[in-house]
KELO-255156 format. One record per atom (N, C-alpha, C): x, y, z; residue number from 1; atom name; residue in three letters. Coordinates in steps of 0.2 Angstrom, whole numbers, plus 2048, in hexadecimal, padded with zeros to 3 digits. Layout:
# residues N
+-----+-----+-----+-----+----+-----+
|  c1 |  c2 |  c3 |   k |  a |   r |
+-----+-----+-----+-----+----+-----+
|   X |   Y |   Z | NUM | CA | ala |
...
+-----+-----+-----+-----+----+-----+
***
This chain:
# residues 78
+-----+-----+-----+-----+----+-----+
|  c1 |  c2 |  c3 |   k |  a |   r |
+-----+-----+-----+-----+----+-----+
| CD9 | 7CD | ADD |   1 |  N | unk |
| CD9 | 7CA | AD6 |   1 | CA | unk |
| CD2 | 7CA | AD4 |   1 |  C | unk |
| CD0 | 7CD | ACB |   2 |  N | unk |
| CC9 | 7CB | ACA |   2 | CA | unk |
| CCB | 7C4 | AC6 |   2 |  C | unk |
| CC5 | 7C1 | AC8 |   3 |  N | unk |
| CC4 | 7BB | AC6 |   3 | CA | unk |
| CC0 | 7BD | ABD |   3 |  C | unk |
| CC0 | 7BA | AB7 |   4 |  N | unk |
| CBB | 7BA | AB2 |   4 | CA | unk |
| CB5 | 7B8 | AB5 |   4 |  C | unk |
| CB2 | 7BC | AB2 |   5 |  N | unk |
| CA9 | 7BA | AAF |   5 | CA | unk |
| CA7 | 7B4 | AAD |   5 |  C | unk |
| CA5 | 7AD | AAF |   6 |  N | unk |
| CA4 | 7A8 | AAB |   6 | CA | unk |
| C9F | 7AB | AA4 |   6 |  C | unk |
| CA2 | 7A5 | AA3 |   7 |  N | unk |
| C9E | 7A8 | A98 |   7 | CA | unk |
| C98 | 7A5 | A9A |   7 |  C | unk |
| C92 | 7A8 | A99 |   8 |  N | unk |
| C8A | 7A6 | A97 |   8 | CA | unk |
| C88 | 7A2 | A92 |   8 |  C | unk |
| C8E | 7A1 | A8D |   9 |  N | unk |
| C8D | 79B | A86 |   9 | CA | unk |
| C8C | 794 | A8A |   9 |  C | unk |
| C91 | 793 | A91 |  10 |  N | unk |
| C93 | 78E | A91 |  10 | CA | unk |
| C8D | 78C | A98 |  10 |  C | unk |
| C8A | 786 | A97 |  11 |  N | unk |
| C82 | 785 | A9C |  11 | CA | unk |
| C88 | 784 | AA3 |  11 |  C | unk |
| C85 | 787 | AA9 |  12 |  N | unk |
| C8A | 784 | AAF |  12 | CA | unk |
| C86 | 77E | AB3 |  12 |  C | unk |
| C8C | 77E | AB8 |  13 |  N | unk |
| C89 | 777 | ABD |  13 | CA | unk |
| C82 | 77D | AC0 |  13 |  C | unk |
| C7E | 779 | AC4 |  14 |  N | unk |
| C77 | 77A | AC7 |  14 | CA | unk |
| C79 | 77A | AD0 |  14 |  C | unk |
| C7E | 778 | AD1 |  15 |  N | unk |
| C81 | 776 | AD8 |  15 | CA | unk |
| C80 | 780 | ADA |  15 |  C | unk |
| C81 | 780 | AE1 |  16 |  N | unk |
| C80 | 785 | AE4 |  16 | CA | unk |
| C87 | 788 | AE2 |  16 |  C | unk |
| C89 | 78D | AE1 |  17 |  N | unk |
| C90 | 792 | ADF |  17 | CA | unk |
| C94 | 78F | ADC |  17 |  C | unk |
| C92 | 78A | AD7 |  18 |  N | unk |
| C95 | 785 | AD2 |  18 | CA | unk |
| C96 | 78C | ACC |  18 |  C | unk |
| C9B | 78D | ACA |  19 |  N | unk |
| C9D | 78E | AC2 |  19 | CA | unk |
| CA1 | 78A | ABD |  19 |  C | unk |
| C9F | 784 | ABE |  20 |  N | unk |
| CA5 | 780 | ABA |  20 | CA | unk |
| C9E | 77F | AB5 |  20 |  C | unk |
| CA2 | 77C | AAE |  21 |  N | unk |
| C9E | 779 | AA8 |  21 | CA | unk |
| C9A | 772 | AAA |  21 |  C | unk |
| C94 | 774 | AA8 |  22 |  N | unk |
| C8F | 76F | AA8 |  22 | CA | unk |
| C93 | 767 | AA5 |  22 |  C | unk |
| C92 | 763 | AA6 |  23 |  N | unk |
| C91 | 75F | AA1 |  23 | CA | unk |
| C8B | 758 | AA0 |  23 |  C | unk |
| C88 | 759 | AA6 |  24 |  N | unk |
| C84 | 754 | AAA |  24 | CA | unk |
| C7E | 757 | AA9 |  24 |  C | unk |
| C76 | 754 | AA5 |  25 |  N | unk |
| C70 | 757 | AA6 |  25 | CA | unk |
| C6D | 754 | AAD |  25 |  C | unk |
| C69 | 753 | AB1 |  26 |  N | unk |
| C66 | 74E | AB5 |  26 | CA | unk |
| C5E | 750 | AB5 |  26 |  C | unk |
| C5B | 74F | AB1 |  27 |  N | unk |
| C54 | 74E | AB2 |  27 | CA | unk |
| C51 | 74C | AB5 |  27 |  C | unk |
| C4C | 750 | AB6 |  28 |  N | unk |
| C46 | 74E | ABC |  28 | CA | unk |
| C3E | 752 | ABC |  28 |  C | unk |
| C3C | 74F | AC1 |  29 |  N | unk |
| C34 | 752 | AC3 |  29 | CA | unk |
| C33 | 751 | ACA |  29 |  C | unk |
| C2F | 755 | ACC |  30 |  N | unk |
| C2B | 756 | AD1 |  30 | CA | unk |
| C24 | 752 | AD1 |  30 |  C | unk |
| C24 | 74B | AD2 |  31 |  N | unk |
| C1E | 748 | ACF |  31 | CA | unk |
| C18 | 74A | AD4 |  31 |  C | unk |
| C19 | 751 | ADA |  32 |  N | unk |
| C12 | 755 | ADB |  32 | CA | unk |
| C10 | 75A | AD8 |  32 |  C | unk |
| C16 | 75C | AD6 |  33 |  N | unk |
| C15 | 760 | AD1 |  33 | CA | unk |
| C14 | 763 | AC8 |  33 |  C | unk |
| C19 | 75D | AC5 |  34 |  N | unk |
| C19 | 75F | ABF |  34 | CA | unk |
| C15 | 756 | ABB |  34 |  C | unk |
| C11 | 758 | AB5 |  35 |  N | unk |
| C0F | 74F | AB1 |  35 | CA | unk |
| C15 | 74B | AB2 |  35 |  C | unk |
| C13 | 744 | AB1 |  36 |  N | unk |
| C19 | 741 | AB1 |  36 | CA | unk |
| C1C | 742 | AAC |  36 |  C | unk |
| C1C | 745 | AA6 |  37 |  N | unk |
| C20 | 745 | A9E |  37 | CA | unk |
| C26 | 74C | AA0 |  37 |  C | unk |
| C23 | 751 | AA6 |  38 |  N | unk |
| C26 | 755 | AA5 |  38 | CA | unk |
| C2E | 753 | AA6 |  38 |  C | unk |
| C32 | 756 | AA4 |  39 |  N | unk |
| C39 | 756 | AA8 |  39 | CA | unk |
| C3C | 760 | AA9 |  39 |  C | unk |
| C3F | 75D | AB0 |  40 |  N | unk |
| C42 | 765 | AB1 |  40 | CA | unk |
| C4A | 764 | AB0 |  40 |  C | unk |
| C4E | 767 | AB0 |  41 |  N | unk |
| C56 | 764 | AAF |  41 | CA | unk |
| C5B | 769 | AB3 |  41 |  C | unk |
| C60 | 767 | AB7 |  42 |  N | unk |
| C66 | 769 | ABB |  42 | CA | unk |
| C6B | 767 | AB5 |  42 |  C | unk |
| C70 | 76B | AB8 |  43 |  N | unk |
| C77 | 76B | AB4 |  43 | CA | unk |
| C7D | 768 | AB8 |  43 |  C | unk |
| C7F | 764 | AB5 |  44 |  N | unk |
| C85 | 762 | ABB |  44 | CA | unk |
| C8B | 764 | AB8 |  44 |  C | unk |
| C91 | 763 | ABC |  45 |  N | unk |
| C98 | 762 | ABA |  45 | CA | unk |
| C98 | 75B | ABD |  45 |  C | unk |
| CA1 | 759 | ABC |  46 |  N | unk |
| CA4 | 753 | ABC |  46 | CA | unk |
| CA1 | 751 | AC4 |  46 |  C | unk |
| CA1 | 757 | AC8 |  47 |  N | unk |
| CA4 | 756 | ACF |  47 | CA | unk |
| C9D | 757 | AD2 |  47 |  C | unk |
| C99 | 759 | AD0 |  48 |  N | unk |
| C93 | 75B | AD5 |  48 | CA | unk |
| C8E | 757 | AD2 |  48 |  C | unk |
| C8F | 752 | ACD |  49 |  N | unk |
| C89 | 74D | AC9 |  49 | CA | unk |
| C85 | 748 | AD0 |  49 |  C | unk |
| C89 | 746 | AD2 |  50 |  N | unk |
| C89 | 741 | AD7 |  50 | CA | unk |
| C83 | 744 | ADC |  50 |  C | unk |
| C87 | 74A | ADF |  51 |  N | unk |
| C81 | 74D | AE4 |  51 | CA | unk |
| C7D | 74F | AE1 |  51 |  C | unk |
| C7B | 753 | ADD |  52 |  N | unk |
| C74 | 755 | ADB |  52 | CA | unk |
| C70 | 74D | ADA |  52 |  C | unk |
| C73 | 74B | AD6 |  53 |  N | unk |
| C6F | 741 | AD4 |  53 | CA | unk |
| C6A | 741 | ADB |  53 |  C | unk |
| C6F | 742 | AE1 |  54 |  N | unk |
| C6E | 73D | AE6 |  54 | CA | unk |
| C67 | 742 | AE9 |  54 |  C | unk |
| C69 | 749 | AEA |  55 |  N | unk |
| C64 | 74C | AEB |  55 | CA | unk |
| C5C | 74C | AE9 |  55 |  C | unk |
| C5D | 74B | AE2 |  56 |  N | unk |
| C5A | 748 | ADF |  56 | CA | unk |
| C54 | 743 | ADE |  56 |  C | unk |
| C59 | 73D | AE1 |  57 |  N | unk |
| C56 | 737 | AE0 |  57 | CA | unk |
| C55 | 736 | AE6 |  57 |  C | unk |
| C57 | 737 | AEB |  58 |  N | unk |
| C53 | 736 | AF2 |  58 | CA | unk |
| C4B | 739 | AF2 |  58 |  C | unk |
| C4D | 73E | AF0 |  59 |  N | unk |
| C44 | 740 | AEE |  59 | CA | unk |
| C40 | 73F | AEC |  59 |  C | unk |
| C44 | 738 | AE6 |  60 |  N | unk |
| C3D | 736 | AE0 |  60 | CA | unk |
| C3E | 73A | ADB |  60 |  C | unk |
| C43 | 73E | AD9 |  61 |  N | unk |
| C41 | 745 | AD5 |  61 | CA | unk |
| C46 | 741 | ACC |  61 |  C | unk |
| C4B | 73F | ACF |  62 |  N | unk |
| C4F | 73E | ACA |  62 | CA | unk |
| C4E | 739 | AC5 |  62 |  C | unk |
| C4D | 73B | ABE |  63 |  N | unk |
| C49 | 736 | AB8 |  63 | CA | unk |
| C4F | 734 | AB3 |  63 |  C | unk |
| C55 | 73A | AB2 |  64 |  N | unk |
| C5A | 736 | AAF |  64 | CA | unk |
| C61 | 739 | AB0 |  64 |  C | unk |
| C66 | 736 | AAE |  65 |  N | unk |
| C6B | 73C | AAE |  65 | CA | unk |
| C6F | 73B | AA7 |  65 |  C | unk |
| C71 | 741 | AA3 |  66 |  N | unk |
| C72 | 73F | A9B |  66 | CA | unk |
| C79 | 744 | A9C |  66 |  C | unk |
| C7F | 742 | A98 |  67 |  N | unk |
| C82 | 748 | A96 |  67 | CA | unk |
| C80 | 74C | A91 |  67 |  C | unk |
| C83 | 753 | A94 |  68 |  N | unk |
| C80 | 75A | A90 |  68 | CA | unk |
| C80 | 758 | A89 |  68 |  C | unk |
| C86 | 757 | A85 |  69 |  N | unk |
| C85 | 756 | A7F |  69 | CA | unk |
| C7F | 750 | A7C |  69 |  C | unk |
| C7F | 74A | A7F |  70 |  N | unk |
| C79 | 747 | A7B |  70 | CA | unk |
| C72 | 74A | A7F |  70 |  C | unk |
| C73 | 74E | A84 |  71 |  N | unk |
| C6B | 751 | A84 |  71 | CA | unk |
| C6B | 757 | A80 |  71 |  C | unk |
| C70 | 759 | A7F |  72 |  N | unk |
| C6E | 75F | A79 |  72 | CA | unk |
| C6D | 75B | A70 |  72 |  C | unk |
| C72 | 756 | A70 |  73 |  N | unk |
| C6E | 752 | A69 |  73 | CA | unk |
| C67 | 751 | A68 |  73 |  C | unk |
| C65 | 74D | A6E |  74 |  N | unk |
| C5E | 74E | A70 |  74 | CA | unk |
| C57 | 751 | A6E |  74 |  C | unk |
| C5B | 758 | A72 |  75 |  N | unk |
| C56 | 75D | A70 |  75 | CA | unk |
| C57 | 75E | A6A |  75 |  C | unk |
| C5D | 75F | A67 |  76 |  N | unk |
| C5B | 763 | A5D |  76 | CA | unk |
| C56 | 75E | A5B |  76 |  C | unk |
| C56 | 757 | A5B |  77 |  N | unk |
| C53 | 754 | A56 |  77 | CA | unk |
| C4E | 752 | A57 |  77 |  C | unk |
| C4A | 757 | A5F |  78 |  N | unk |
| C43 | 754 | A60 |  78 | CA | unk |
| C40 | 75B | A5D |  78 |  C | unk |
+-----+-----+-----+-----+----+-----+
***
């Protein structure tokens, strides 16, 4: 059986062999690496938000977590 191709329009989860649709941003930095202002951003689904978070935030890494559409609001109107 071939499976489809996922669309490239659609942002995907960031989780390790995740193909399902983004809908979670999770923002973060590496406060040894990056200024505080910076933010880098993962993608979640419904199912993988939780783990990445935790990944995340155990390290000190994780600054917010936004859904996709109001983090892409966001960006248009900066």
């Amino acid at each position: 059986m071939i499976l489809p191709e996922p669309s490239t329009d659609t942002p995907q989860c960031s989780a390790k062999g995740c193909r399902t649709d983004a809908v979670w941003v999770l923002a973060w930095n590496n406060p040894k690496l990056h200024t505080p202002e910076r933010r880098k951003t993962w993608l979640a689904c419904e199912e993988h938000r939780e783990h990445l978070s935790q990944f995340l935030g155990v390290r000190g890494f994780l600054k917010d977590v936004v859904r996709l559409a109001d983090w892409d609001a966001a960006q248009e109107r900066s």
